[in-house]
VOPAGU-2260 file (C-alpha; in pm, 1 decimal, decimal comma):
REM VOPAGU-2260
SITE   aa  ch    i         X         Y         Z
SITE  UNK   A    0   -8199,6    5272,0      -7,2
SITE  UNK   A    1   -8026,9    5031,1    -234,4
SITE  UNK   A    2   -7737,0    4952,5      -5,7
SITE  UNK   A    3   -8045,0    4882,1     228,3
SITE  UNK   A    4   -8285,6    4704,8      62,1
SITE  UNK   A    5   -8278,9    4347,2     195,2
SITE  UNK   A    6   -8406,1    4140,7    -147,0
SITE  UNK   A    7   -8120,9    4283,7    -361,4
SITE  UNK   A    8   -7804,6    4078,2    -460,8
SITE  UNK   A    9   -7489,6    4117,4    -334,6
SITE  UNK   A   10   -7391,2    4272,0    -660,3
SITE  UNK   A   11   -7586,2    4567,2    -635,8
SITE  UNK   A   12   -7564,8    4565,9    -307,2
SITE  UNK   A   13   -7191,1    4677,9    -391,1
SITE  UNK   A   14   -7258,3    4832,3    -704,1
SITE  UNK   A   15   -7467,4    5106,9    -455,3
SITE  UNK   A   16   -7201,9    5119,6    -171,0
SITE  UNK   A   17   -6969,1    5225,6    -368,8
SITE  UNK   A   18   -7137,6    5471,2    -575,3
SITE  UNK   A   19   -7293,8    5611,2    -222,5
SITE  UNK   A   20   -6929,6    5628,6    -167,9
SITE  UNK   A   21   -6868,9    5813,3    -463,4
SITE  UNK   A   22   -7196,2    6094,5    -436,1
SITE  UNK   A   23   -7190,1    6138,2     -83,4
SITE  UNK   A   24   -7073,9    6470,4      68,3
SITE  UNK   A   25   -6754,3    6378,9     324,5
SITE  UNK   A   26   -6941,7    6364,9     679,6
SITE  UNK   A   27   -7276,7    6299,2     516,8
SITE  UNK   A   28   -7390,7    6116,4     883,9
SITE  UNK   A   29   -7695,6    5912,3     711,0
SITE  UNK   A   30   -7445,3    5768,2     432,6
SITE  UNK   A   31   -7201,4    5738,5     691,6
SITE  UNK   A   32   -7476,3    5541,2     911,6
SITE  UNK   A   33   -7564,6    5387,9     610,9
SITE  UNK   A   34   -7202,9    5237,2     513,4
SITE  UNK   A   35   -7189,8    5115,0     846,7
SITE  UNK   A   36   -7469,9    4918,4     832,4
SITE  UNK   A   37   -7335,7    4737,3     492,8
SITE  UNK   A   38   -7006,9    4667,0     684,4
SITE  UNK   A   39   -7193,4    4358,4     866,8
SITE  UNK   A   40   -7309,1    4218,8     511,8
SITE  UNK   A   41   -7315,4    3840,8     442,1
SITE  UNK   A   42   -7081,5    3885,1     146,6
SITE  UNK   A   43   -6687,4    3975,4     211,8
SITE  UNK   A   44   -6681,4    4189,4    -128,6
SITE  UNK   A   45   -6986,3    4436,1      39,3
SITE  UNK   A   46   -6791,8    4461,6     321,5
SITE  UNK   A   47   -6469,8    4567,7     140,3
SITE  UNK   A   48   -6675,3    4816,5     -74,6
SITE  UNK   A   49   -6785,4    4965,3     219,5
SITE  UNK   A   50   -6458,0    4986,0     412,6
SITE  UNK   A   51   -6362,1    5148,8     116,0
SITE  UNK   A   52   -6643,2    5373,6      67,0
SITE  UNK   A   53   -6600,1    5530,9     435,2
SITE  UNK   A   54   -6244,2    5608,1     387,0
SITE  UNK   A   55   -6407,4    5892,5     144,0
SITE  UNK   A   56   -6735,0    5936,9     333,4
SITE  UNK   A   57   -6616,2    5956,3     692,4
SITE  UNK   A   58   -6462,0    6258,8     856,6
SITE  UNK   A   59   -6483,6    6120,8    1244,4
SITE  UNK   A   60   -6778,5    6253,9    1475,3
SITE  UNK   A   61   -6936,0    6123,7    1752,5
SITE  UNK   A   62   -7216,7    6008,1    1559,4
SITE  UNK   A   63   -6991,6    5745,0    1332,6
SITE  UNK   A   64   -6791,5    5670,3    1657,4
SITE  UNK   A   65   -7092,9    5547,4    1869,4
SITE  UNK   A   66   -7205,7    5362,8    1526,1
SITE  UNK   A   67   -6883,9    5201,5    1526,5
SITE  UNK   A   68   -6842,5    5081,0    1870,1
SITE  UNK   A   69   -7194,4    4966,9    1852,6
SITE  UNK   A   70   -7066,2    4685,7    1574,3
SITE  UNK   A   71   -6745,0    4650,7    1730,0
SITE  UNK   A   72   -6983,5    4568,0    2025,6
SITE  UNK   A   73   -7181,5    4335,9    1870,9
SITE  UNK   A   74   -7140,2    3954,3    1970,7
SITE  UNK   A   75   -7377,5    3845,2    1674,1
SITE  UNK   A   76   -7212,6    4053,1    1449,1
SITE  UNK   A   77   -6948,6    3874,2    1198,2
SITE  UNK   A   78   -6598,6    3892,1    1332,2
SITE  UNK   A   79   -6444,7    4071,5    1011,1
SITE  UNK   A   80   -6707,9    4315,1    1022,4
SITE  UNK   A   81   -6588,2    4389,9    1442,0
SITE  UNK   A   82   -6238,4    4426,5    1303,9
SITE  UNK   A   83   -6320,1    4656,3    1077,6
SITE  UNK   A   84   -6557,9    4870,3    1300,3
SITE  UNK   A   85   -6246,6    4878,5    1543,5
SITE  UNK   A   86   -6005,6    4986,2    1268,5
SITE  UNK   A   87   -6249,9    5250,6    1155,8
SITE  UNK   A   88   -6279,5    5375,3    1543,9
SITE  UNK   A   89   -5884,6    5366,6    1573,3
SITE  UNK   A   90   -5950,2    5603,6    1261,8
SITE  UNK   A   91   -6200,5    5856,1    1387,7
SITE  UNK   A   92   -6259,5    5834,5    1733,6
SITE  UNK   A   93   -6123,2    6167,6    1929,6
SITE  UNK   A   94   -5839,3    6127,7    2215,7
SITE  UNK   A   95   -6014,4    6090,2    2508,9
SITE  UNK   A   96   -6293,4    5916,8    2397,2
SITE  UNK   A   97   -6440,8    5737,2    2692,3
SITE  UNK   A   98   -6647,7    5488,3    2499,9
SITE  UNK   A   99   -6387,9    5401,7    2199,3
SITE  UNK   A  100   -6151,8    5281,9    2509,7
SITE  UNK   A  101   -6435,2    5087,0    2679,5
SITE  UNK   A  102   -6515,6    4930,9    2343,2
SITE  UNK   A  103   -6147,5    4866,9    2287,8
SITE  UNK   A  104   -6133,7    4685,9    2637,3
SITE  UNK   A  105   -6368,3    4480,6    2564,9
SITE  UNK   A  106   -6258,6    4362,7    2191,5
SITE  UNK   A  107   -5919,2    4284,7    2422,0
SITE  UNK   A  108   -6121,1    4019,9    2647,0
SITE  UNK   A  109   -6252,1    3844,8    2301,4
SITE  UNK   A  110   -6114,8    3466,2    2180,9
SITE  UNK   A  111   -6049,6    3644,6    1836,7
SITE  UNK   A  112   -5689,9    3730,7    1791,0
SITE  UNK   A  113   -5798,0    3985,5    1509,3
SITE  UNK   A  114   -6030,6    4181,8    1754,0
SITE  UNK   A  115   -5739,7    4186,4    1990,6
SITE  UNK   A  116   -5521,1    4344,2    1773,8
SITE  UNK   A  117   -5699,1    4586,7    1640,1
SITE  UNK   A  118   -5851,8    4664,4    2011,9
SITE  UNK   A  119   -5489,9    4759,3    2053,4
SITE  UNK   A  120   -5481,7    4997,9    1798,4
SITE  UNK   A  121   -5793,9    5202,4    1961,8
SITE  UNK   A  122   -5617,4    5206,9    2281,7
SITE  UNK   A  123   -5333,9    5356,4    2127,3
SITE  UNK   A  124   -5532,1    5619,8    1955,6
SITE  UNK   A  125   -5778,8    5758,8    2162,8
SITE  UNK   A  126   -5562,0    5713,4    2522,6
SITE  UNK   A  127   -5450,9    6043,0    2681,5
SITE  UNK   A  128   -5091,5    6074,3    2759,3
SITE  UNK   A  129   -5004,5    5938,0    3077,3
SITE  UNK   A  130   -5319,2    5712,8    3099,5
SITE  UNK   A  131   -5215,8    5426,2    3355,3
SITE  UNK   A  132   -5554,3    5192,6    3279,4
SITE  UNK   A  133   -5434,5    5235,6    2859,9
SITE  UNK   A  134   -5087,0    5123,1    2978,6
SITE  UNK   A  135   -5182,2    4837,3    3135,1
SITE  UNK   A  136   -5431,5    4732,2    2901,2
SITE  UNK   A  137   -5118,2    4737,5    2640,1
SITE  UNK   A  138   -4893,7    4557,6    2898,1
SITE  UNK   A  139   -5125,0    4288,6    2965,9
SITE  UNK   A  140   -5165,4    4218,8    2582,1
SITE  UNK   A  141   -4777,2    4188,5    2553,8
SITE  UNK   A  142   -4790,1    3815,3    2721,2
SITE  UNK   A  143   -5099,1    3765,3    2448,9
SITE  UNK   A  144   -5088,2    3368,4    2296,2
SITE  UNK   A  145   -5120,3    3510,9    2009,8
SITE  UNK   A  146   -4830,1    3623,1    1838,0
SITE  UNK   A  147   -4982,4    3868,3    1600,6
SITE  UNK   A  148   -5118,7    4073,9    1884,3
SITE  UNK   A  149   -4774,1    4034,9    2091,5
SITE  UNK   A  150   -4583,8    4196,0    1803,5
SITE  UNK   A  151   -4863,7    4502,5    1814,4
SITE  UNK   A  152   -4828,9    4535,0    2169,3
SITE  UNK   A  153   -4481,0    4600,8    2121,4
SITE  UNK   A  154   -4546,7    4871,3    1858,4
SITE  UNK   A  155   -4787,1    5001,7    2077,2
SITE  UNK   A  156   -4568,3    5033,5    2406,0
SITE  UNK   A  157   -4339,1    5293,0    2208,1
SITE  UNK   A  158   -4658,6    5493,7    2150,5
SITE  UNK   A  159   -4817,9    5514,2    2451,3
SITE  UNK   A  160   -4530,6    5459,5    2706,0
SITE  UNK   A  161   -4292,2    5731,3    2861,6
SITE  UNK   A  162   -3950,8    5754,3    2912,4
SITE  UNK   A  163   -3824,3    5629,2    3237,9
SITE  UNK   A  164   -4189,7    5470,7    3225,0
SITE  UNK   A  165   -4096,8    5168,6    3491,8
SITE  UNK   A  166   -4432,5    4977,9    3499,4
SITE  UNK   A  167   -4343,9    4939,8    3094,8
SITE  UNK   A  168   -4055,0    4874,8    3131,9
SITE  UNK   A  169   -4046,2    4592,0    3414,4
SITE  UNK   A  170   -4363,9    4442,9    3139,9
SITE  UNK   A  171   -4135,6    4428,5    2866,3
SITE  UNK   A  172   -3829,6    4348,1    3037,0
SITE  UNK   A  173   -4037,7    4023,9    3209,4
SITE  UNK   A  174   -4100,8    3949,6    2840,9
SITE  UNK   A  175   -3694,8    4009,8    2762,4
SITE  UNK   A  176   -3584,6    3696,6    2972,3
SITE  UNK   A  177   -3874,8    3451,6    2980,8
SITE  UNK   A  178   -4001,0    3512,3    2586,6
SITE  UNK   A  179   -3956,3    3264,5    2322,8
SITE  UNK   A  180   -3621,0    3440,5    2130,8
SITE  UNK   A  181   -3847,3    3611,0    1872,8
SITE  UNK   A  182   -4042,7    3780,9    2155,3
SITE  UNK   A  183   -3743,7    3860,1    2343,8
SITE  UNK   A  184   -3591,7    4023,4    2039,4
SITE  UNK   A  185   -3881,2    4239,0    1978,8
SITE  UNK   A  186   -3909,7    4307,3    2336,3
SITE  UNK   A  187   -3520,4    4426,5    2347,8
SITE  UNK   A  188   -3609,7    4662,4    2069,8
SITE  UNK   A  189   -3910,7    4852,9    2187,5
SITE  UNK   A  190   -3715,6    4925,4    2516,7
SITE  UNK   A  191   -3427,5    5031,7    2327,8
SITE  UNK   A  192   -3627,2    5263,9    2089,5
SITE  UNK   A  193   -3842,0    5385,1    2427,1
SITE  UNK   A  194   -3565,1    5371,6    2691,7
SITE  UNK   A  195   -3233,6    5386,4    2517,9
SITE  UNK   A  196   -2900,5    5288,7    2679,5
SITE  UNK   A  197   -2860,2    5328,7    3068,6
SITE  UNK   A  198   -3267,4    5382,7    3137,0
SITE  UNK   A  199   -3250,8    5376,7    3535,9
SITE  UNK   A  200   -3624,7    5202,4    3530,9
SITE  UNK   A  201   -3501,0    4926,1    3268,1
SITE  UNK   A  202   -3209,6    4842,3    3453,8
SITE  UNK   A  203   -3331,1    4805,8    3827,4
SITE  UNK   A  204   -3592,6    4538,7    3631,1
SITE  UNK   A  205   -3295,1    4357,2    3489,6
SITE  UNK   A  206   -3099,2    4340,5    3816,0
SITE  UNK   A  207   -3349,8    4068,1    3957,0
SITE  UNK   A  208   -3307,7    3841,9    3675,7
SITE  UNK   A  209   -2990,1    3900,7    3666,1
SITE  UNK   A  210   -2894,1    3787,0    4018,1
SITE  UNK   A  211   -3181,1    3520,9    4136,7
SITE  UNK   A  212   -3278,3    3396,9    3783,2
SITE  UNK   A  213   -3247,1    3013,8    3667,8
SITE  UNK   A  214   -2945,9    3011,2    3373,3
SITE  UNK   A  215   -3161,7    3081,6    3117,0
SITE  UNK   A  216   -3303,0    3370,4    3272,8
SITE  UNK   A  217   -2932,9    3506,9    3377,2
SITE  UNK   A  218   -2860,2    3432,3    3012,1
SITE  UNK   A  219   -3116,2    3620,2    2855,9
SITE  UNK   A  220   -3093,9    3916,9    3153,7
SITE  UNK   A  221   -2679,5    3947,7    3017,2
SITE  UNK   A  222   -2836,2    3984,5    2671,2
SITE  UNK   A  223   -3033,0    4271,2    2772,2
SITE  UNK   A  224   -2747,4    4421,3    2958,5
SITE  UNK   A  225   -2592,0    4435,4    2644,7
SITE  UNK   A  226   -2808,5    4562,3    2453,8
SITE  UNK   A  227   -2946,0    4861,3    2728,7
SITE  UNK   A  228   -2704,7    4904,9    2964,3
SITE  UNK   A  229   -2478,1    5250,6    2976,3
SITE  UNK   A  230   -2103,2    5204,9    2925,6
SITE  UNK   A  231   -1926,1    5277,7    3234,4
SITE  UNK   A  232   -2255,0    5223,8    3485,8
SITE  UNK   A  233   -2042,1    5058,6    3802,0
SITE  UNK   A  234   -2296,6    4904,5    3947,2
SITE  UNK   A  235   -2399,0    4710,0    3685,7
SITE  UNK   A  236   -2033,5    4617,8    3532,6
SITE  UNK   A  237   -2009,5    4480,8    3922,2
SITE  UNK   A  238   -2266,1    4266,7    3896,0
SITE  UNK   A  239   -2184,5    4123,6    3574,4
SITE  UNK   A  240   -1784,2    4048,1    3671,9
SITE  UNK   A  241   -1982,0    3768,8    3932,3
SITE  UNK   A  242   -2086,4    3600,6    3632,8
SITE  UNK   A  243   -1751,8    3577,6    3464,9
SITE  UNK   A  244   -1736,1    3284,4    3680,9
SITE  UNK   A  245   -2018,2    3096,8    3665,4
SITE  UNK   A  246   -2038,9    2712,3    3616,7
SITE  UNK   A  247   -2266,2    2742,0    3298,0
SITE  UNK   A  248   -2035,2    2832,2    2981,7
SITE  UNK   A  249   -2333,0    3018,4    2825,1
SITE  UNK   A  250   -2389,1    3262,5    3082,2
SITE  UNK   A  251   -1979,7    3324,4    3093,9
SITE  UNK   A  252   -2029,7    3369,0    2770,5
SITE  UNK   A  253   -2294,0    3624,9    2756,8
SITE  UNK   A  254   -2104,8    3803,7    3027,7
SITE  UNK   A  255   -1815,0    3863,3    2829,4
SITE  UNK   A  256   -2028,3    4008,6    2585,4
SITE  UNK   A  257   -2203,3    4260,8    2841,3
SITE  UNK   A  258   -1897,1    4365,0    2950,9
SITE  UNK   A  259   -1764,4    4440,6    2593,5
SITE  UNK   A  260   -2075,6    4686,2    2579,6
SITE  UNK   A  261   -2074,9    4831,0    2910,2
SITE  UNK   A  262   -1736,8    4839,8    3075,7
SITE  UNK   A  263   -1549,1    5158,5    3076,5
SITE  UNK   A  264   -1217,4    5144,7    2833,0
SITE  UNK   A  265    -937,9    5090,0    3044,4
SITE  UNK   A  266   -1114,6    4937,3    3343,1
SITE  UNK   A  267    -830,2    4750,1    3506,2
SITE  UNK   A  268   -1077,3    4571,8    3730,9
SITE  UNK   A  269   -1265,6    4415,6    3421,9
SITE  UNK   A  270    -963,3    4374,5    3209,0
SITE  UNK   A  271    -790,6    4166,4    3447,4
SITE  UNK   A  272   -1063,6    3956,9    3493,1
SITE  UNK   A  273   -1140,6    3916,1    3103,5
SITE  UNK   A  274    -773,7    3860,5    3054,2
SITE  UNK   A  275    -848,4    3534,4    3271,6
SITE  UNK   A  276   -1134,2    3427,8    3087,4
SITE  UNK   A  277    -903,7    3366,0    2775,7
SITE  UNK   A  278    -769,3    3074,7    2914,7
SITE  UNK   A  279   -1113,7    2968,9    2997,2
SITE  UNK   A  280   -1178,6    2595,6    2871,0
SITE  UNK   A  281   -1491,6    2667,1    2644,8
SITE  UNK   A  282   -1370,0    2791,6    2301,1
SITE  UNK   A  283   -1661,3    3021,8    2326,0
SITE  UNK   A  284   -1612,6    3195,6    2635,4
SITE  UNK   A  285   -1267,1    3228,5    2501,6
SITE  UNK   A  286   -1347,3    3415,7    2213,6
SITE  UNK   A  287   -1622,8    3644,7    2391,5
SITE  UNK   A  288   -1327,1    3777,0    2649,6
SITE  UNK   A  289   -1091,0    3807,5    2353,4
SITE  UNK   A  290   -1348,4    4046,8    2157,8
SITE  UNK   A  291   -1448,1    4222,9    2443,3
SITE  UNK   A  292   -1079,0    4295,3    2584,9
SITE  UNK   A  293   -1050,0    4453,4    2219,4
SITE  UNK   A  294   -1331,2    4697,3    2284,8
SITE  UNK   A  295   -1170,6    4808,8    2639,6
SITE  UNK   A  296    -808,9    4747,8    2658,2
SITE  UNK   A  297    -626,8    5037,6    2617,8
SITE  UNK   A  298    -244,5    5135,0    2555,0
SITE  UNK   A  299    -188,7    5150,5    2935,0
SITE  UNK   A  300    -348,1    4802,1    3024,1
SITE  UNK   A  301    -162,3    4567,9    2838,2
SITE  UNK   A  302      67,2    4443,6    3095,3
SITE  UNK   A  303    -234,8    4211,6    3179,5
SITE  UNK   A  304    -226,4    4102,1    2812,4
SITE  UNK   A  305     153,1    4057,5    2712,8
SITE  UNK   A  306     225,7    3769,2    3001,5
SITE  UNK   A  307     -42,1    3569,0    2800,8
SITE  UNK   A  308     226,8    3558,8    2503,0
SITE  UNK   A  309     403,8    3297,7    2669,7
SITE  UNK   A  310      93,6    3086,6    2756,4
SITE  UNK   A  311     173,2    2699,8    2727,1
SITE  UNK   A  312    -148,7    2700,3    2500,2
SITE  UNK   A  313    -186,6    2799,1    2113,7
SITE  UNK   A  314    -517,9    2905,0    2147,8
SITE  UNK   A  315    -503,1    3139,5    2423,5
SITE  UNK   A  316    -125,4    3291,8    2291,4
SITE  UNK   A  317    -350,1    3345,8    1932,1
SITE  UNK   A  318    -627,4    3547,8    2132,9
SITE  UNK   A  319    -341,0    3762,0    2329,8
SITE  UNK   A  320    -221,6    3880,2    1997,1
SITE  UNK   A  321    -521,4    3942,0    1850,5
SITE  UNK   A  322    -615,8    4189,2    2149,0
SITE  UNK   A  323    -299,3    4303,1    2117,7
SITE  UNK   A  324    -291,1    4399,8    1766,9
SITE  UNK   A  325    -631,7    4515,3    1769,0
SITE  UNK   A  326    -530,0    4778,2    2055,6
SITE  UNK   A  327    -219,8    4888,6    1814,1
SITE  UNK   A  328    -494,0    4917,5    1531,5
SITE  UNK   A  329    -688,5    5166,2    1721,6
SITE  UNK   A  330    -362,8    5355,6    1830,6
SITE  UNK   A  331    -298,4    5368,8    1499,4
SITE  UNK   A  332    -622,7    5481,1    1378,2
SITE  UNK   A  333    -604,8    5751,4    1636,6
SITE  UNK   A  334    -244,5    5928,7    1523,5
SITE  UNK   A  335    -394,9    5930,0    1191,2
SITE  UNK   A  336    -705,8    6101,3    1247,6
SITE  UNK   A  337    -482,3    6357,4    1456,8
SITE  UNK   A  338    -236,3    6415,4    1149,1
SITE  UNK   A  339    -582,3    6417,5     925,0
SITE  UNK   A  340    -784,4    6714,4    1147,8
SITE  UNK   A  341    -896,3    6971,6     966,0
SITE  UNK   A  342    -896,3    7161,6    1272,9
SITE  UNK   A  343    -532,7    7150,8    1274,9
SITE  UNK   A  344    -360,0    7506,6    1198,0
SITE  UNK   A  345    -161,3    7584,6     931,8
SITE  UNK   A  346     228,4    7726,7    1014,9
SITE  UNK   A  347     294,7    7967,7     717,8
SITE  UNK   A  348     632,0    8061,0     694,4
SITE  UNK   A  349     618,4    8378,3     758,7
SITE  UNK   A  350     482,0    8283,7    1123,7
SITE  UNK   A  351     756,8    8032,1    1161,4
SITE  UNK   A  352    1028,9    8294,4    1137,2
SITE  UNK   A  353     858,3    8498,5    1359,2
SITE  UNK   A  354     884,9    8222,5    1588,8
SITE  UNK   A  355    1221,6    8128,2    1508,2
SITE  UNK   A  356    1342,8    8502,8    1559,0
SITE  UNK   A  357    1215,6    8463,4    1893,2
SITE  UNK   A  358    1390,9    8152,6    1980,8
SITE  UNK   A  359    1066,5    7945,4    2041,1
SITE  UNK   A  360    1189,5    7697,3    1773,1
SITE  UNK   A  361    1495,3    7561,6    1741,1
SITE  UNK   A  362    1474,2    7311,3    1451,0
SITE  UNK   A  363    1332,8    7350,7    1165,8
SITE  UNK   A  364     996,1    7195,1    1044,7
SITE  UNK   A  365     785,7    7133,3     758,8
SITE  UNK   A  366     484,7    7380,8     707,7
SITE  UNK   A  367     161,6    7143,8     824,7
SITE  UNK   A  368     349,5    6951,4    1031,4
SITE  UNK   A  369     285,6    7124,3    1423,1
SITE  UNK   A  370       2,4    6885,8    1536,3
């Protein structure tokens, strides 16, 4: 009655919200109805009592679910007091539940960018797995002009999306190559947390960009091969070698880089044409082919490398030995982590004269040393 009674002041009005929230039996539905009801108060400390009070009172129903969406609903209704009817309906409301989503769609139409984003959250909760109206509702809200609710709708896509999920993925690959660079960022990680590496779906949405984009498009679209393409995927290590030649330095650029990610170690094809790219006339492009030759030359390939020792230029005779020695680095690396195996077998000498007896060695050895 207190929390009710219309001539009392705001202090007692939270003075008796939060002892209702203190006395009242968990799913009590009348103080649950009750706390509601003080959530659209005038005064912002009411309102926090009584979030606070339903975190103790409410157990979900669909009694406090309707109440909910009824304020969430409600145009003449404060807009704090909406956001916090949709964050307690993201709380309670069952999956499945028709009206939470209908109430969520709506919030996700509203000029508030705090209704929007905590629509989102609704969406995410009550939507059935597989649901293709909750999907789009979440990849609409990823183009949002608020940023707030585009970083949710990120979070939300690895929720309620699926692997191999292309509808998501074209979304947020639309948003990887035309996005401001914070948007594209977050956009390359949800598809790399929800698609991984070499996602068939994710890559046939890159390929368009990739060929028929304007240069900052192609530029961003070799970004994302980068970051989610599959090393050794021929189709799309083709289609980046065409831009190893383009006329804008960025996109060569960012094409070395792809291919440092992506092309198979020892790939003759690609290592020829990286080799190339070192004598390439922006400093940049130079040292993108020099650091990805290093991550796919192998012992085998560097007859394409060594001619570039006796380059007439400094620069490009520097980046031929720094592939160079970065390929005997990793040679290196490799006998030692042979003579280091712990899965190598010990020769005791006992077994060694066996051997020896039988004429299968003919020099002698050092026990350990049979690799």
């Amino acid at each position: 009655t207190a929390v009710r009674q219309a001539g009392a002041s705001a202090a007692v009005r939270r003075v008796a919200v939060a002892a209702l929230g203190r006395v009242a039996a968990p799913g009590d539905e009348a103080a649950v109805a009750a706390l509601i009801d003080a959530l659209r108060d005038t005064e912002a400390e009411v309102q926090d009592e009584a979030f606070r009070a339903l975190d103790a009172v409410a157990v979900g129903g669909a009694v406090e679910a309707e109440a909910l969406a009824r304020l969430a609903g409600d145009a003449a209704a404060l807009p704090e007091a909406r956001r916090r009817a949709l964050h307690g309906l993201a709380r309670s409301s069952p999956r499945g539940d028709l009206g939470a989503l209908r109430c969520a769609r709506a919030a996700l139409e509203s000029s508030d960018a705090g209704l929007r984003g905590e629509a989102l959250s609704v969406v995410v909760r009550v939507a059935e797995p597989g649901d293709e109206a909750a999907k789009a509702l979440v990849a609409a809200s990823l183009a949002d002009s608020d940023g707030e609710v585009r970083r949710r709708a990120m979070d939300a896509c690895e929720s309620i999306a699926e692997h191999g999920d292309g509808h998501m993925a074209e979304a947020l690959v639309a948003h990887c190559v035309n996005g401001e660079f914070c948007l594209r960022q977050m956009a390359l990680r949800t598809l790399q947390r929800i698609s991984g590496r070499g996602d068939p779906a994710t890559m046939c949405a890159i390929m368009p960009w990739l060929e028929h984009g304007f240069w900052p498009q192609r530029q961003a679209a070799l970004e994302a091969v980068a970051a989610l393409g599959a090393r050794g995927d021929g189709d799309v290590v083709a289609a980046v070698l065409r831009h190893l030649s383009e006329c804008d330095e960025i996109c060569r650029q960012g094409a070395c880089e792809a291919l440092g990610h992506i092309a198979a170690r020892g790939d003759e094809t690609v290592i020829s044409m990286l080799a190339k790219r070192l004598e390439d006339s922006n400093w940049l492009v130079r040292d993108a082919a020099g650091a990805a030759l290093a991550q796919v030359v192998t012992q085998g390939a560097r007859a394409y490398i060594e001619p570039l020792l006796e380059h007439f230029d400094e620069d490009v005779r520097r980046a031929a030995r720094e592939v160079l020695g970065a390929v005997r680095e990793e040679a290196a690396e490799g006998e030692e982590e042979a003579v280091d195996d712990p899965h190598t077998p010990e020769v005791h000498p006992q077994d060694m004269a066996h051997c020896r007896a039988e004429g299968r060695v003919t020099a002698p050895r050092h026990v350990g040393e049979v690799r």
